[in-house]
N, C-alpha and C positions, 0 to 999 in steps of 0.2 A: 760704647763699651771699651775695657783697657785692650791695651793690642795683644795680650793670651786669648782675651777673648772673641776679637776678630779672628784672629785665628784660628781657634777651636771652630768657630762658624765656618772659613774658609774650608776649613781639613770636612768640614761633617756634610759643605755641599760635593765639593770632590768626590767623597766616598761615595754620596746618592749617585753621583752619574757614572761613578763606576758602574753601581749597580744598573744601571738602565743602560749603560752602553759598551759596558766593558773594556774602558781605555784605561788599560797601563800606564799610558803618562800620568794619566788621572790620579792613579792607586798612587806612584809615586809623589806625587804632590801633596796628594792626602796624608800619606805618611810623613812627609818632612813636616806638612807645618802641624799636623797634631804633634810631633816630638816637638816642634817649635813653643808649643804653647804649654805642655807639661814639663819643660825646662824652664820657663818662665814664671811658674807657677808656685807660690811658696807653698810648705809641709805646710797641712793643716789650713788650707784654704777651703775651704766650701766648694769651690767650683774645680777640686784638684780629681774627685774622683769621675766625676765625667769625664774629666779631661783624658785622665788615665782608659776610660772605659772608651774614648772613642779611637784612643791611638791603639790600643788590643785590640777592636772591630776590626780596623785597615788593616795590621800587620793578620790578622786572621784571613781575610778575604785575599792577600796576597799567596798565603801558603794554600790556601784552596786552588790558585793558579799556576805557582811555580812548585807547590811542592817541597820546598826548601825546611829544615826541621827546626834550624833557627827563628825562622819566625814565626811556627806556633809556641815556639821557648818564650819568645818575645813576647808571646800576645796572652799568653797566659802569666807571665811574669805582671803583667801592666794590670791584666783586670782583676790579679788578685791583690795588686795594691790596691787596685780602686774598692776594692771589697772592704780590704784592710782600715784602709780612710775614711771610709764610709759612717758618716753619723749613727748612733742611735736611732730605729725607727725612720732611716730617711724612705722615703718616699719613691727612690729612684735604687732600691736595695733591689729590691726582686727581680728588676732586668739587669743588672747587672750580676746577677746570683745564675740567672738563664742562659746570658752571653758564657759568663765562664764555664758553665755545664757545655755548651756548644762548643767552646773550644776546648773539652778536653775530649767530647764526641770528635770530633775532628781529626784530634792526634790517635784517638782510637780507631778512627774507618783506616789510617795511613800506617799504623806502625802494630795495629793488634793485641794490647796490651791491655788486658782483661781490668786492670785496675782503674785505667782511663774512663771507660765504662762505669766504672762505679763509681767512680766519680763524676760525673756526668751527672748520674740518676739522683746523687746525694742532693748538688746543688739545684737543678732541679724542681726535686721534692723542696729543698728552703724555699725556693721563691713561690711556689704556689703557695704554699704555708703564710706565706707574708702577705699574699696575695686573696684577701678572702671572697665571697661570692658578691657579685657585683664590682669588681674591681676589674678596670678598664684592661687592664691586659694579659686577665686570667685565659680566658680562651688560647692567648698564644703562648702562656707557659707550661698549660695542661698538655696542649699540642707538644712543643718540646720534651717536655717529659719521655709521654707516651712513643715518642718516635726515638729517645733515649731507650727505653723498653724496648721496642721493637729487636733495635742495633745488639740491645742483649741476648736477646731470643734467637737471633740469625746467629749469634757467634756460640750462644750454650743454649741450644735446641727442648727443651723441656718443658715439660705441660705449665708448670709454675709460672716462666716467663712469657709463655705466650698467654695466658691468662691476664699475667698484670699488664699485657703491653694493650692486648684488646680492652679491657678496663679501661683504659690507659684514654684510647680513645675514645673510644665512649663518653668517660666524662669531660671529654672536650665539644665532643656533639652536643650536650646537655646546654651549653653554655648561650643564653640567648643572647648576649650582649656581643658575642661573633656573628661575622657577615654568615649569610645562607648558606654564599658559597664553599667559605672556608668550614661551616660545619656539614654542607654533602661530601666535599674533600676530604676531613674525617673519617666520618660513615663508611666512606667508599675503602680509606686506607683497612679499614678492620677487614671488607669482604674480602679485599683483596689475601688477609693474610689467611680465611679462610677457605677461601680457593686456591691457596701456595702450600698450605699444611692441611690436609685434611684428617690428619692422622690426631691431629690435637683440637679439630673443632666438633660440635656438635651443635643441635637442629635449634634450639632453643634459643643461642645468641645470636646465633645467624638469624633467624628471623626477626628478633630484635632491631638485627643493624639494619634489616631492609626495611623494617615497619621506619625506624628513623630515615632512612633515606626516603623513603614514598612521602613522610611527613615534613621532609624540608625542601622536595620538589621545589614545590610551587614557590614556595618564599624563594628561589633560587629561578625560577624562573621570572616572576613581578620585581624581586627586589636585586638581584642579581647577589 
């Protein structure tokens, strides 16, 4: 591989062991050399918006630790180039259309700004769109969505929202090509917003969500 591209490798195990072990040195390292490798990287390269999309992941997962406003600036600045650069039809649109919904979920759990949220839901909504049934990582964009929905129903309390947000998940339980687990996790987030609101649920999709939960027991219990 050329050395952006070692790098971009280097910066994306970093990040993993952030995730699994939470070292800040790590985060730091991750982020130099993903900027190492999108400095390297000429306009119009094929391998330019990953690159972009994984130096936004790290500066995202930094501001989820420090908090700092510069770098969800930063980290939405990067994935919406990588959006921007982004081929016709590529292949790798939709999660990068999810990432940047999450990060602007992010600056809206910190700073409150109703707009952030909708933007959120917009991007989102693209990447399932792009993402049709039987596609390997619809389950986990339905989920982002619907937990985008949620973030808006907590912030503007109304029958509408909590409506599309339970939908929301719903059609993420639906999705057989998710682990067991992650669609009882689902299931389980709906009851939960029917046991937080009861003002806005009723008998019919609650039992719904528990028929789906009794129905993915088992496969969660044999297949985890």
């Amino acid at each position: 591989p050329s050395k952006p591209g070692l790098l971009t490798n280097l910066g994306a195990a970093l990040q993993q062991r952030v995730k699994s072990l939470g070292s800040f040195d790590d985060l730091e390292s991750s982020i130099a050399e993903n900027r190492k490798a999108v400095a390297m990287t000429p306009e119009r390269h094929p391998k330019l918006p990953s690159r972009l999309g994984n130096l936004g992941g790290s500066l995202a997962i930094r501001f989820q630790h420090r908090g700092e406003p510069e770098d969800i600036e930063m980290a939405l600045q990067a994935l919406q180039k990588a959006l921007d650069t982004m081929p016709d039809e590529h292949t790798g649109t939709p999660m990068i259309l999810t990432n940047l919904g999450n990060a602007f979920q992010l600056r809206f759990d910190r700073f409150r700004r109703f707009a952030d949220i909708e933007n959120a839901i917009s991007n989102h909504n693209s990447a399932v769109e792009l993402a049709p049934e039987g596609h390997p990582s619809r389950p986990l964009l339905l989920a982002n969505l619907a937990t985008a929905m949620r973030s808006r129903f907590e912030h503007e309390q109304n029958q509408s929202n909590f409506d599309a947000a339970v939908a929301g998940f719903m059609r993420a339980t639906d999705q057989k090509l998710g682990s067991p687990s992650q669609r009882f996790l689902y299931a389980a987030r709906c009851v939960t917003m029917f046991v937080d609101h009861p003002e806005f649920s009723s008998h019919k999709p609650l039992l719904e969500v528990y028929s789906r939960i009794m129905s993915t027991l088992p496969e969660v219990i044999w297949l985890g």
